[in-house]
N, C-alpha and C positions, 0 to 999 in steps of 0.2 A: 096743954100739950100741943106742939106745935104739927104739920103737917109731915115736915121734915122727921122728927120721932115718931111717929106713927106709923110712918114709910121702912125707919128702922127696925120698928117692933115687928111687923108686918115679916119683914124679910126673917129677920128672927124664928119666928115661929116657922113659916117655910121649911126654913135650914131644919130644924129639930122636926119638921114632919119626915122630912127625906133619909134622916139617920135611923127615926126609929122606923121608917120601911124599909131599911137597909139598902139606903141609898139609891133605890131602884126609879127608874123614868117609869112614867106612866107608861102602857103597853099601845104597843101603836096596833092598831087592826091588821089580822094577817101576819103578823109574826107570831114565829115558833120558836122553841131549843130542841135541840137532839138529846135524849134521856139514854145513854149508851152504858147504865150497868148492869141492862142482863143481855143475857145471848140467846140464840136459839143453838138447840143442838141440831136438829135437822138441817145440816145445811152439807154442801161441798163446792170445789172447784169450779169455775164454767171450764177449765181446761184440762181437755179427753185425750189429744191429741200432740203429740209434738211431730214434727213434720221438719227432714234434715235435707237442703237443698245444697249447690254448689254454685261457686261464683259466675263461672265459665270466666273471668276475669281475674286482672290485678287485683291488688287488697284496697288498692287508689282509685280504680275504679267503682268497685263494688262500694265501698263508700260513699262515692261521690251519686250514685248510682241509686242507693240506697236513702239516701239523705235528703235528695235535691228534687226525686221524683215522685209519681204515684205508684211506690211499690214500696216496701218495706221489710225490716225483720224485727224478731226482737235481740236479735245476738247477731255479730257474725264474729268469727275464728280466724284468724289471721292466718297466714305461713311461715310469718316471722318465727324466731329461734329466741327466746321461746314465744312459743301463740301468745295474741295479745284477743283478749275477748273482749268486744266492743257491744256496749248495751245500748241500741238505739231506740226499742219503744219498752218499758215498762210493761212487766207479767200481766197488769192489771188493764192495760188496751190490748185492741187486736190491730193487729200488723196485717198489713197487705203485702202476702205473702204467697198465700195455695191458690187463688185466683178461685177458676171453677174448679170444681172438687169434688169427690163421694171420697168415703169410707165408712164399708158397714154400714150405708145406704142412709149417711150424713152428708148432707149438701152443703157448699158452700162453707169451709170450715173455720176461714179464718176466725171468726167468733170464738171458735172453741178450741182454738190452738194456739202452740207456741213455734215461729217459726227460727230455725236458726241453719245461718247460711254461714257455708265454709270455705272458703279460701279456695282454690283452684282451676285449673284452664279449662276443666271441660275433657266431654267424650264427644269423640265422632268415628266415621267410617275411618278416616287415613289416620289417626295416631291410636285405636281400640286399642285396651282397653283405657286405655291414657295414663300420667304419669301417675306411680303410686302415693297417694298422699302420705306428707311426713310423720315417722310416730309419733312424735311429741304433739304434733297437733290433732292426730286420733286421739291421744291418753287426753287432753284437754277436751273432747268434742265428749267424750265417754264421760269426765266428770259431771261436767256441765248438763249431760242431758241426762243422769242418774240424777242430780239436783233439783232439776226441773222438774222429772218427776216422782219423786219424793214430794218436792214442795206440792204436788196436787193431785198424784194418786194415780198416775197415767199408766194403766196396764203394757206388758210388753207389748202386746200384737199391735197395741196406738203409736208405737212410735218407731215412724212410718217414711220412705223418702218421697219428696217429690213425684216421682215417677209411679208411686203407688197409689197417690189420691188427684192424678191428673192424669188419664190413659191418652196416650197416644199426643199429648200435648208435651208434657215435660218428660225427661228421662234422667234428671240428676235425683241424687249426688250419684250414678255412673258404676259404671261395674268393676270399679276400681276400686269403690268405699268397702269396706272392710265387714261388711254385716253380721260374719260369723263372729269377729273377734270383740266386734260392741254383745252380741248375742253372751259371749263364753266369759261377759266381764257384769254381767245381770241388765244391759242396755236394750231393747229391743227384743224378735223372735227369730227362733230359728227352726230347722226339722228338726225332727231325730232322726239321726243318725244311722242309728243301730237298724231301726223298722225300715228305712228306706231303702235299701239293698236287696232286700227281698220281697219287697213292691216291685224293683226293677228289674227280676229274675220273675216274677211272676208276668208283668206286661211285657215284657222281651216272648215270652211264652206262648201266649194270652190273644197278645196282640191289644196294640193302644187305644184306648177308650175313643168310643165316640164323643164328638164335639160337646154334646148334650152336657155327657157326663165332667171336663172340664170346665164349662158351664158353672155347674150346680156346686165343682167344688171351690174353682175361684169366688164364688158369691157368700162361700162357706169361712174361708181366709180373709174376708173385705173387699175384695173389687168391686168397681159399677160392670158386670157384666153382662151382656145384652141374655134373653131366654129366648133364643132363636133355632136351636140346634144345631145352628151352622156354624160353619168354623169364617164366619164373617170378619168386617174390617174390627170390629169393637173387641170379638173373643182373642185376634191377632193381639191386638193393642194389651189386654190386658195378660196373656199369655207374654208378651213381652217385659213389662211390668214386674210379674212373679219372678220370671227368668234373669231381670237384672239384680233381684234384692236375694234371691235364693238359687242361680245357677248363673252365675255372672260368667264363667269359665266359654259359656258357647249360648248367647243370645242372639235367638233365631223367629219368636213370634210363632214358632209352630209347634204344635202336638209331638210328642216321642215320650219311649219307655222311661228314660230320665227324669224328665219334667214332671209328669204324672207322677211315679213314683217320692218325687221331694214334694208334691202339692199334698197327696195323701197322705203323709208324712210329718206335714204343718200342723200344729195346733190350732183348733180357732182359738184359743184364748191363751195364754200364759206363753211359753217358751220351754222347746223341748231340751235344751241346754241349762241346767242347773245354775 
């Protein structure tokens, strides 16, 4: 037998080791497979939170704005006719969105949020409360963020504006956004109604709580509120806050028989609109 057959037999047998290993390469050190047929039940979302901002800009803008910088969202909502919903990060990263943050005494929350930004020019002092946002692109803002939370289990009271988990820094989406009417469609929270009337017939009466006590109940709603007892820069801010998302009609930053009354009124948990 020559060297040349030998060489052939050789490779031969090889060949029929590797078939009957099922073809497999010897294991390099350090590698693994993923075994992905069972699951754990224990498990949920990392996202608690959806957090609804506005552009203060064009839809060209906020895209470009959005895209090109270090800021981000995971949605934003066009003005177009009809809204065009544009998905810039994936549910499954976190978007640089809420910047610094509390809610319900969570810091920092892009981690655990979704943020999604809407189409619009903004509030300020010379155009309050600014132009009303178009319905069509409420009823899309409404789908979308019942969607959102659906896909992860995000209680009413987490979903939340801008101006609610940033005091005194941000104030959108503006006392234009429509909070009752995402509340009366199962989006977000709201008061009740009925109970708050006679909250504000009782502190019209009464007279308005001490600082203290809108304190303790903003901390009880979600804000970062300072425990100072004073009606300080921080209670302002976040009494401003409450006033945009729950009394947008007349945001003033200060204590009255109204404010209190719709603050007592709020749920901490769920939504007092059906």
């Amino acid at each position: 037998m020559t060297s040349r057959q030998r060489r052939r037999i050789l490779c031969a047998l090889a060949a029929t080791a590797l078939v009957l290993g099922g073809c497999s390469a010897p294991r390099v050190p350090g590698s693994y497979r993923i075994d992905d047929t069972m699951s754990a039940k224990g498990k949920a979302s990392r996202v608690e939170i959806i957090v609804l901002h506005y552009t203060a800009s064009s839809k060209i803008g906020a895209l470009a704005t959005l895209t090109n910088r270090d800021v981000s969202a995971h949605y934003v909502v066009s003005d177009d006719s009809p809204p065009v919903v544009y998905r810039l990060v994936g549910e499954d990263l976190a978007a640089w969105h809420a910047g610094e943050s509390n809610w319900y005494g969570r810091s920092y929350i892009n981690p655990r949020s979704i943020g999604i930004e809407i189409v619009h020019p903004g509030w300020n002092a010379s155009n309050a409360p600014g132009p009303d946002f178009p319905p069509d692109q409420i009823d899309v803002v409404i789908a979308l963020t019942r969607d959102v939370a659906r896909r992860h289990g995000v209680s009413p009271e987490n979903i939340v504006g801008h101006s609610d988990v940033a005091l005194g820094r941000k104030q959108d989406p503006g006392p234009a956004f429509p909070w009752r009417q995402l509340a009366q469609a199962g989006v977000g929270r709201w008061f009740d109604e009925r109970a708050a009337p006679a909250y504000e017939t009782r502190f019209e009466q009464e007279g308005v709580p001490k600082p203290k006590w809108f304190q303790d109940q903003l901390r009880r709603v979600g804000y970062a509120v300072p425990d100072t007892g004073q009606l300080d820069a921080g209670t302002r801010q976040a009494l401003t806050a409450f006033q945009l998302h729950y009394r947008p009609s007349l945001v003033t930053g200060l204590p009255d028989a109204q404010t209190a009354a719709r603050l007592l009124a709020t749920p901490t948990t769920g939504s007092a609109i059906p």
